[in-house]
N, C-alpha and C positions, 0 to 999 in steps of 0.2 A: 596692516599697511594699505590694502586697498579701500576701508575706508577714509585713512589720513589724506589718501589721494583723493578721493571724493569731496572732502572738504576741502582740498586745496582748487577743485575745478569750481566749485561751489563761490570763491572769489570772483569776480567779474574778470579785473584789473591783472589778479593771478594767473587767470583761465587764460585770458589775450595775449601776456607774456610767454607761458608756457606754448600755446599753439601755435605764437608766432615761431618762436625757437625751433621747436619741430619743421616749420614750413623752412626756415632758413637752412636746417640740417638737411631738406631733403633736397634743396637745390644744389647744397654741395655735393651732395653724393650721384645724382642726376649728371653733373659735370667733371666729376671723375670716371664716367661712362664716353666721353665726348673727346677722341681721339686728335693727338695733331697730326695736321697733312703731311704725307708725302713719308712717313715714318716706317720701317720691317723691328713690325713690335717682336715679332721672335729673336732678335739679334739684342735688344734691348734685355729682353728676360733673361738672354744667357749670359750679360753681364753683372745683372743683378742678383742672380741664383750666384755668383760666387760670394754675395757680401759686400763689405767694405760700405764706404760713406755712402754709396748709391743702394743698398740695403736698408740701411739707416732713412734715408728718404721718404723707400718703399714703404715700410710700417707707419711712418708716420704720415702719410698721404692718403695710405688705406689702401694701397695697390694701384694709385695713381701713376704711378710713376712705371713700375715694371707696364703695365698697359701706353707709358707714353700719349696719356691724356692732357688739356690744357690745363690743370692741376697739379700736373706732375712736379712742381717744387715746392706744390703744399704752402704752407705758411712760414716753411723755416727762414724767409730771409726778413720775416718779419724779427722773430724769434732773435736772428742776429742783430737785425737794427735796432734792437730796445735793447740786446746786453751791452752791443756799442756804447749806445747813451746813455743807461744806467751805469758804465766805468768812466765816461767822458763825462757826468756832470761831475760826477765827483775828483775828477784830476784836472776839468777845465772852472776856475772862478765863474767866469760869465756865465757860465751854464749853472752851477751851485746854486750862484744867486738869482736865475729864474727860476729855478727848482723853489726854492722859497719864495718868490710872489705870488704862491697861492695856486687860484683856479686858473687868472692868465697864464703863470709863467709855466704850469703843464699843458696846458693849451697848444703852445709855443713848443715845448718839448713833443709834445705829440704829431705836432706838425713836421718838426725837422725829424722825426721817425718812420713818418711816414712817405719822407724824399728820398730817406736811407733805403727805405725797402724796396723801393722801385729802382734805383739804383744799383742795390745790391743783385735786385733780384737780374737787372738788364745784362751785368757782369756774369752771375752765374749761367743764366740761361744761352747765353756767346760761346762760354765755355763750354758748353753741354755740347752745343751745337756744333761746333768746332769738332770736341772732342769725339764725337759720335757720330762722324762725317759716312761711317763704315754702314751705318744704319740707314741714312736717306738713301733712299731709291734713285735718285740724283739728285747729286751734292753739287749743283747749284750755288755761286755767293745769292743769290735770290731767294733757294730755299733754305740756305742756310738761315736768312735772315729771316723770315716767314716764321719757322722756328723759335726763334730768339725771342723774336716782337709775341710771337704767341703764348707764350711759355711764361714772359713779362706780363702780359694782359691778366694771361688767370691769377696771378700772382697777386696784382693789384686787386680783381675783383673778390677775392675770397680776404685781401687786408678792408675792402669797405664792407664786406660780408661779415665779419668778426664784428667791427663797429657798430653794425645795425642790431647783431641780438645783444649785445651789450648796453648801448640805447633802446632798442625796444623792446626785448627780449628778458630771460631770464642767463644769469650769468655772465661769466667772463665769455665773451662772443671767440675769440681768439683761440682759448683752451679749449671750447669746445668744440671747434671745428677740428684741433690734433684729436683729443677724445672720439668724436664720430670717427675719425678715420683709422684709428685703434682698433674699437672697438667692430667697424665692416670687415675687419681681417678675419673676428671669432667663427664665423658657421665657415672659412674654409677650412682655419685650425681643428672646428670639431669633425667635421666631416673626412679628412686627412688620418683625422684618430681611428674612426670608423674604418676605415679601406685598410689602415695598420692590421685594426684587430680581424677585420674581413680573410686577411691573406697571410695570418699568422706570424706577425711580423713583433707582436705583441699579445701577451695572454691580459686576463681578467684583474690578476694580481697586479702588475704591472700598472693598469690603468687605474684603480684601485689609489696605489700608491700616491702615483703622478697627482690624482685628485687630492685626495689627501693633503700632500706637499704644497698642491698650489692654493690651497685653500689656509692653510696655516701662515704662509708668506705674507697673501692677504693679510692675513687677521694683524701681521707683524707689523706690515705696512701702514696700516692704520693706526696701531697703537703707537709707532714712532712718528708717526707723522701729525699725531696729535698732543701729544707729550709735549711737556715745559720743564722748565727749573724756573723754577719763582724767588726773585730775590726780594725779598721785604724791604719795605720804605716808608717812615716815621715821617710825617713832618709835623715840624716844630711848630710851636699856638704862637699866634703874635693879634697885638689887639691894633685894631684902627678906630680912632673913635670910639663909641662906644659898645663898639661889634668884636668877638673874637674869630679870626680867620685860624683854620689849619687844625693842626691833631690829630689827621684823622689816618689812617695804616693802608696802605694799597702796597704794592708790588712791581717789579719790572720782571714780563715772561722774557726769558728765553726759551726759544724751540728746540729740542733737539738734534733736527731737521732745519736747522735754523739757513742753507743755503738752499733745501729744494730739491729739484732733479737736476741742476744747474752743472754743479762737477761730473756726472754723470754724461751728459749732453759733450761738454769739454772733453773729456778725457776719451771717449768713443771715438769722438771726430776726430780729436789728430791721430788717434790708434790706427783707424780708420781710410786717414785721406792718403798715406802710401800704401796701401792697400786699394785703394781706387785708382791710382797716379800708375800703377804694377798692371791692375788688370786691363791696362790700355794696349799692355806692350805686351799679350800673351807669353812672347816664346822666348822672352829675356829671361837671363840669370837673375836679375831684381824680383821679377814675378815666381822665379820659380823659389828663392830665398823667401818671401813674403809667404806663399803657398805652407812651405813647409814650418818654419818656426813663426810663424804669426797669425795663423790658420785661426779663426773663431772657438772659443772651447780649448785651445792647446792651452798648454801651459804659462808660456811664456806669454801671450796675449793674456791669458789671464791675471798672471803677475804681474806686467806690466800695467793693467786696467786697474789692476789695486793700488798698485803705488799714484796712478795719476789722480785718482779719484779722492785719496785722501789728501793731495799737495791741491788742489784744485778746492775741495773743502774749506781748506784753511783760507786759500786766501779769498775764493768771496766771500765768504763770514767774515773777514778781518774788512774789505772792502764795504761790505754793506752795515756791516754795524760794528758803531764807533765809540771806544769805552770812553773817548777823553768828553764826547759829547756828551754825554749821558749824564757823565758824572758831574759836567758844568751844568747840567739841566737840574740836576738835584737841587745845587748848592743855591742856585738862582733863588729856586721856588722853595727856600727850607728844607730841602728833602735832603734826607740821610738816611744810609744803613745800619741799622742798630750793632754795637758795637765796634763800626769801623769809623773813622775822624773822615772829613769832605775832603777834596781835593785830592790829591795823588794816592794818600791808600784806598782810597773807594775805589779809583782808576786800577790798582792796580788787584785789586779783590775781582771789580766785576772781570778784569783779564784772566785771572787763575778760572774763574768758576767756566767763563768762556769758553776759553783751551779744553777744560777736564769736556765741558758737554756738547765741544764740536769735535773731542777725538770718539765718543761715543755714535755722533752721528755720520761721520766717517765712516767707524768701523759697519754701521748700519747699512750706510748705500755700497761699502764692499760685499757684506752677504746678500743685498739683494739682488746683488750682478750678477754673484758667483753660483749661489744656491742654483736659478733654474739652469747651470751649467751641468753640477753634481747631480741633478734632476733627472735632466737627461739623459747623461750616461748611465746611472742608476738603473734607469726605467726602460732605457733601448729605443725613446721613441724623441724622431728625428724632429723634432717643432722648435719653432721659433717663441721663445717664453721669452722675450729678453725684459732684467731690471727694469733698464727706460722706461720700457713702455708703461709696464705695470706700476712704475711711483707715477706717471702720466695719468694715467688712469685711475687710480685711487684718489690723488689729488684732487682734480676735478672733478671726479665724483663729489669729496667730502666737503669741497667749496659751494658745490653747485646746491647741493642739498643742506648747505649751511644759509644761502638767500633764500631759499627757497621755507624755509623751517623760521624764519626772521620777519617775514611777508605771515605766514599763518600767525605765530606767535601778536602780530602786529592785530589781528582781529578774534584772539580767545581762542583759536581751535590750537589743540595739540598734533605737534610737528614729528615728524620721519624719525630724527632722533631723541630719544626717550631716554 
């Protein structure tokens, strides 16, 4: 490996992307250091140590948020303003059809995505501010707004931050900025393990395991996440002139994993946001309902996280890929499934084979949720392992090192994966 990497710095072109990336990682993490004014971060942390969607935040910020930095909402309203748009080109015409003119008409979508997230982010950040009135040192309509606007700003600056290692850089700029902030959680989680086993709170065995476990998830993770059903597709010879077109056998992948982290993401947040909406109003009977049956890890949060995660499954797979098109895309270009006739039985094959290998991927982001729960309690040791993060993280890992492995391949030297 450390030679692979030697011949990837050995690139000029590769070298400048990769060290850019890095320089851009570290400004992000430099300004999750960089507190907003006038804020009692202790009051913040002890709303966040209860969980819910402000939990959720935290991990994916990298601990921006429990510190009440100008970072603190991360990139998730980027995150929303593209699943916005990715559901609105598809139920709005006019957006479809810029969706198909190509380079302008993403251009155009990337534009009005990037007016969503300042917007969204302006909304959320009011909310915060409002809601968390108990935290300013003086609550001020001035500092409230100081707040807001500040909170807004990082927001935008870490959406032109994504853009630039994406442009200059190596990778999806966007993923990798959730990625780094993942991944700065790791030396508290290890060091947390350490003080475990320091004060006997945890034996050898135990840790043992935990490794073990999280290392096989891993490996799970990957393997589902790289997985297809490959349906086969014949097309037919047709002569033009005196040339013969077609014949030749390819495939249409389907991924197992064919929606992502995406139901995962959904089904957390609404789990999640009456459980942020409860821990405002500590001493209500809502808060104290929410405490006992929907606690992180009980039961019923977990049941419930399974049934969302698979009804959410289904309908963005059904949402982002569409048998009836496909199957008109065959018929277009020649193309058939061997033994099925064009038109409505194709449609209605690639449906069956659909359903069977998005109820498989389903069931997959349910044990990925679930397992570092059983983990936990297994092992006795109190960490935050969640699904999210870890399909987060493996992800863009295997994307990043998929450009990355495509750039060497591109000048003869052998790549990462082998």
């Amino acid at each position: 490996m450390l030679q692979t990497l030697r011949n990837a710095l050995k690139i000029p072109d590769l070298k400048r992307r990769i060290l850019f990336t890095i320089a851009m990682l570290i400004v992000f993490r430099v300004g999750a250091f960089i507190p907003v004014p006038g804020i009692n971060i202790a009051v913040i942390q002890e709303i966040v140590q209860k969980g819910g969607l402000l939990g959720f935040f935290d991990v994916v910020s990298g601990g921006a948020f429990s510190n009440f930095t100008i970072f603190a909402l991360s990139i998730t309203p980027y995150i929303t303003a593209s699943i916005i748009m990715q559901l609105l080109t598809i139920a709005v015409p006019k957006l479809e059809e810029l969706a198909k003119e190509g380079e302008e008409g993403r251009k155009k979508i990337a534009q009005y995505t990037r007016y969503g997230t300042v917007v969204l982010a302006l909304v959320q950040s009011i909310g915060l501010s409002l809601g968390m009135r108990g935290a300013l040192y003086n609550a001020t309509p001035m500092n409230v707004t100081i707040v807001a606007l500040t909170l807004t700003a990082g927001t935008a600056f870490l959406m032109w931050l994504g853009e630039q290692i994406t442009d200059k850089g190596i990778g999806n700029g966007i993923s990798l900025l959730i990625f780094a902030g993942i991944i700065s959680r790791l030396p508290d989680g290890l060091v947390t393990i350490y003080q475990y086993y320091q004060v006997g709170t945890t034996n050898i065995v135990e840790l043992v395991l935990f490794t073990v476990g999280a290392v096989l998830i891993i490996a799970g993770v990957v393997a589902i996440q790289e997985g297809q059903r490959r349906i086969p597709v014949q097309y037919a010879k047709r002569v033009v002139g005196r040339k013969m077109y077609g014949g030749q056998s390819t495939h249409i992948p389907i991924k197992v994993n064919q929606s992502g982290v995406i139901p995962v993401i959904f089904a957390s947040s609404l789990l999640a946001f009456p459980q942020t909406i409860a821990a405002f109003f500590p001493d209500s009977g809502f808060n104290t309902f929410m405490e006992r049956y929907f606690a992180w890890g009980g039961f019923s949060h977990t049941l419930f996280t399974a049934g969302l995660i698979v009804f959410f499954t289904y309908f963005y797979t059904a949402v982002t890929f569409n048998p009836i098109d496909v199957a008109n895309n065959l018929k277009k270009y020649g193309g058939f499934v061997p033994g099925i006739r064009p038109g409505k039985p194709t449609v209605d094959y690639i449906n069956k084979v659909l359903n069977r290998i998005t109820l498989v991927g389903a069931l997959f982001l349910v044990v990925i949720v679930v397992l570092p729960v059983i983990l936990m309690r297994f092992t006795g040791l109190k960490i935050y392992f969640g699904g999210t993060a870890l399909l987060i993280v493996v992800g863009v890992a295997l994307e990043t090192m998929k450009q990355i492995e495509a750039q060497m391949l591109m000048r003869h030297y052998q790549g990462f994966l082998k």
